[in-house]
Structure formats: C-alpha cells, structure tokens
TORTORLO-785802 format. One record per residue (C-alpha): x, y, z; residue number from 1; residue in one letter. Coordinates in Angstrom, 1 decimal, padded with zeros to 4 digits. Layout:
BEGIN
+--------+--------+--------+-----+------+
:     c1 :     c2 :     c3 : pos : code :
+--------+--------+--------+-----+------+
:      X :      Y :      Z : NUM :    A :
...
+--------+--------+--------+-----+------+
***
This chain:
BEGIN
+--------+--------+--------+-----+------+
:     c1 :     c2 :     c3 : pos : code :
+--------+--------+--------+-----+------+
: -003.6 : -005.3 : -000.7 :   1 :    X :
: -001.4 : -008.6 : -000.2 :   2 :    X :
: -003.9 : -011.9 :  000.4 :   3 :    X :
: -002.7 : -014.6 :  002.8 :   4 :    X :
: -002.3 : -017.7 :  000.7 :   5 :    X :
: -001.7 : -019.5 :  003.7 :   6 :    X :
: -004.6 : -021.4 :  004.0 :   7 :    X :
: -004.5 : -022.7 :  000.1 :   8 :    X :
: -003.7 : -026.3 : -000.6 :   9 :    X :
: -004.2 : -026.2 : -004.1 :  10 :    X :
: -001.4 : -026.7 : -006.8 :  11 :    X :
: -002.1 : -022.5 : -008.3 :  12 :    X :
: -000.7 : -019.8 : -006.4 :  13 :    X :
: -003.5 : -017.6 : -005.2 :  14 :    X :
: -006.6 : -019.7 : -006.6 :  15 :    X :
: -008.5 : -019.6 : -003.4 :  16 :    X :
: -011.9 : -019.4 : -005.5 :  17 :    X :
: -011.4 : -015.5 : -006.2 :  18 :    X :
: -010.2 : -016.0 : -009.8 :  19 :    X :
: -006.5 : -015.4 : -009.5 :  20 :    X :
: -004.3 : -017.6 : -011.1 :  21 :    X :
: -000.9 : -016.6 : -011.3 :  22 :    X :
:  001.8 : -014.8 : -009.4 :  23 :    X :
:  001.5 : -012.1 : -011.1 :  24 :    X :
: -002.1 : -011.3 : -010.5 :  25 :    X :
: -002.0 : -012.7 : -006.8 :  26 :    X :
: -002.5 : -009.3 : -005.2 :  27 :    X :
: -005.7 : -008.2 : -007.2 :  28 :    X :
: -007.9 : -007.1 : -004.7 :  29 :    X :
: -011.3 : -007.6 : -006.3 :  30 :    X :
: -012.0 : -011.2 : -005.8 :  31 :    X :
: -009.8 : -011.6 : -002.7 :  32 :    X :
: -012.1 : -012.6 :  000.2 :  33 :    X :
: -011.8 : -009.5 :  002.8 :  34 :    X :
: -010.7 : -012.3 :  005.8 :  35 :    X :
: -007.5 : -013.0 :  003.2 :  36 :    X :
: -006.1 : -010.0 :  003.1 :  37 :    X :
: -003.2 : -009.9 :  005.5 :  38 :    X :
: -001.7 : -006.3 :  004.6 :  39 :    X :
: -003.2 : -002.8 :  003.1 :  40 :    X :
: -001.4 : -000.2 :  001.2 :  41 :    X :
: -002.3 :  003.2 :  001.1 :  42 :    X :
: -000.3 :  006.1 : -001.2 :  43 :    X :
: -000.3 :  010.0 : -001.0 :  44 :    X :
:  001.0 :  011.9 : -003.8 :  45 :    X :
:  001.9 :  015.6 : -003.0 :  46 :    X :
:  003.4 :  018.2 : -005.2 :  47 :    X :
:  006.9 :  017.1 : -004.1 :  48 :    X :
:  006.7 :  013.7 : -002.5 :  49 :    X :
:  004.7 :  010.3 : -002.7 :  50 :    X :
:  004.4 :  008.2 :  000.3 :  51 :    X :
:  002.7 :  004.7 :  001.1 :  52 :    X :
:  002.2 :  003.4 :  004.5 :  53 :    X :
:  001.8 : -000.5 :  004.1 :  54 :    X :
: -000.1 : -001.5 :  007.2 :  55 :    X :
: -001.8 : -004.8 :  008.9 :  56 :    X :
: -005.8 : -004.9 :  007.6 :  57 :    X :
: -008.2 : -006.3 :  010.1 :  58 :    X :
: -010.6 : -008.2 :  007.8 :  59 :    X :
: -013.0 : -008.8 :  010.5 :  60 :    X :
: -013.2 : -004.6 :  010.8 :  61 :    X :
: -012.4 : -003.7 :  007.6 :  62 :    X :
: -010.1 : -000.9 :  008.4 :  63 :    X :
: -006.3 : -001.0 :  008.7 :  64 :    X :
: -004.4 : -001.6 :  012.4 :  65 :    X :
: -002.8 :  002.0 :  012.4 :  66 :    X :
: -000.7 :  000.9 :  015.3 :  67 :    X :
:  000.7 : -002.3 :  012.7 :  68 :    X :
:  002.6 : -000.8 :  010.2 :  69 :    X :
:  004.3 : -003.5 :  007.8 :  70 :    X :
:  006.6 : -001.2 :  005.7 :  71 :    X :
:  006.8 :  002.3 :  004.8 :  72 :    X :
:  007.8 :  003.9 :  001.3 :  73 :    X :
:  008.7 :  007.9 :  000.7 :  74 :    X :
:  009.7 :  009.3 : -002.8 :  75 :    X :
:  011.2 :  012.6 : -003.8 :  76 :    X :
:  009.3 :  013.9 : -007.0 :  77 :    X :
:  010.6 :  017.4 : -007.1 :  78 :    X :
:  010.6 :  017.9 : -010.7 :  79 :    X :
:  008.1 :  015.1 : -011.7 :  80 :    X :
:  005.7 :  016.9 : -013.9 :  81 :    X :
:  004.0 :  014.0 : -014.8 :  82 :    X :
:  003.9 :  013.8 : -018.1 :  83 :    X :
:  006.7 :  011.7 : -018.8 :  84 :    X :
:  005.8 :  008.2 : -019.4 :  85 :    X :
:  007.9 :  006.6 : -016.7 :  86 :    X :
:  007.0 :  009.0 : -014.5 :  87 :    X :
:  007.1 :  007.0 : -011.6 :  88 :    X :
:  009.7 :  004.8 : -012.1 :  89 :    X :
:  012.4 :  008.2 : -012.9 :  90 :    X :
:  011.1 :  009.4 : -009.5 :  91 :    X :
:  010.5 :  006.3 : -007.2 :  92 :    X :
:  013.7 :  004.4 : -007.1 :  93 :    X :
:  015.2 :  005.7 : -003.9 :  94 :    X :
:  013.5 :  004.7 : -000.8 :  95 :    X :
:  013.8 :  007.8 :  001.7 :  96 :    X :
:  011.3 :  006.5 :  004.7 :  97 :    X :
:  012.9 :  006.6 :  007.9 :  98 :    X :
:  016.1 :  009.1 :  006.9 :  99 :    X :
:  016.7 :  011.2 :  009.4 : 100 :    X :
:  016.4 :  014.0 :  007.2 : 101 :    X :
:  013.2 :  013.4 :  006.2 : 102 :    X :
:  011.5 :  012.9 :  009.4 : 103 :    X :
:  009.6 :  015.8 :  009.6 : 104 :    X :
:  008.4 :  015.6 :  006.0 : 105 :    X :
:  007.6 :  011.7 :  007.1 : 106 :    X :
:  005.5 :  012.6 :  009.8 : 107 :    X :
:  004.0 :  015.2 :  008.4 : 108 :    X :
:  002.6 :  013.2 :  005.3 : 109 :    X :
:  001.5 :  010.1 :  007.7 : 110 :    X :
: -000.6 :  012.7 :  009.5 : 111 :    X :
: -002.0 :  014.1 :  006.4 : 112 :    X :
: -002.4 :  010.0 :  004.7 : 113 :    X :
: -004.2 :  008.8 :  008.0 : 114 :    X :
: -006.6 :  012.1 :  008.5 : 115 :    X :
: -007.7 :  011.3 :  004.6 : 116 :    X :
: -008.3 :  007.4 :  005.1 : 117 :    X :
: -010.1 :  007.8 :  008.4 : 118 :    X :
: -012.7 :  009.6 :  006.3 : 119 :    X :
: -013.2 :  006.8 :  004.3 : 120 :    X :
: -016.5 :  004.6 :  005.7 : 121 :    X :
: -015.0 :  001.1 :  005.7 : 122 :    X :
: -018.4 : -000.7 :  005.9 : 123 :    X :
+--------+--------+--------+-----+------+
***
C-alpha cells in the first residue's frame, strides 16, 4: 500500500500516529489508518511471469477500485528458479506491461490476479 500524507502537518514524514517515522518505512501497511491509504498493490507470480496491478483503494469499502488502476508492472522470469539470492532483482528490471507483445499474456494474468483477490473477504 502507499498512505496519503497529505493531511500531515507534522515536521516527520509519515508520523500520522501509526508509528512510521521515516521515508523508508512510510509505506508499512500495519499501522496506516485504512482511510490513508491512497493506492493498493497486488502481485501474481507464475511459473514464467510476475505481475502487479497498482490500483486506487477505497478505504471507506476496503477493496480496491478495479476500474482505477494507478500503474501496472509485468516481469519475464523464464529461467528464475528461485534459488538465487537476487532472484528478483536478476528477473524484474525490465518493465514489460503494456508491450504489444505481451498483451495477451497481460490480460490473461489480470484475469487470473482479479478472480484470486475478489475471493478475498475485505471486511
């Protein structure tokens, strides 16, 4: 998740009273007040391919706005076996969302990451 520190006029980024005091740990989640979180990331790792759809979170809901997608990410990992400690970092440094030649594997994979998070209760 992203929080919106928007509404913060204190002199530490993040310290909205939800423990976070720097930068670094802005994004942690845990003690972020559900109505401050502006945006939702959700990731999918295949045999082959990771993807994360970044979308708008409704707070009030709890759920993501599937219609407000904020940014999209798509990795090859053919060949990632995992075990090598930078794993993701050999394998994620090329962007491929929204090549034309991935379209169908896009689609595919945002069909398969929504059907999975829609089973999640959100309450």
């Amino acid at each position: 998740c992203f929080q919106n520190n928007s509404h913060h006029t204190g002199g530490k980024p993040g310290d909205e009273n939800n423990r976070t005091t720097s930068w670094e740990s802005m994004s942690d989640c845990h003690w972020t007040e559900r109505a401050f979180i502006d945006f939702m990331g959700y990731k999918m790792r295949t045999e082959n391919y990771a993807i994360t759809q970044w979308l708008v979170w409704d707070g009030a809901k709890l759920r993501p706005d599937w219609d407000q997608q904020v940014a999209l990410e798509l990795y090859d990992h053919t060949g990632d076996t995992g075990f090598a400690p930078a794993a993701f970092d050999d394998f994620e440094y090329v962007n491929l969302a929204d090549l034309p030649q991935y379209a169908s594997v896009q689609a595919t994979l945002l069909a398969q990451l929504r059907r999975e998070v829609e089973r999640w209760s959100f309450s």
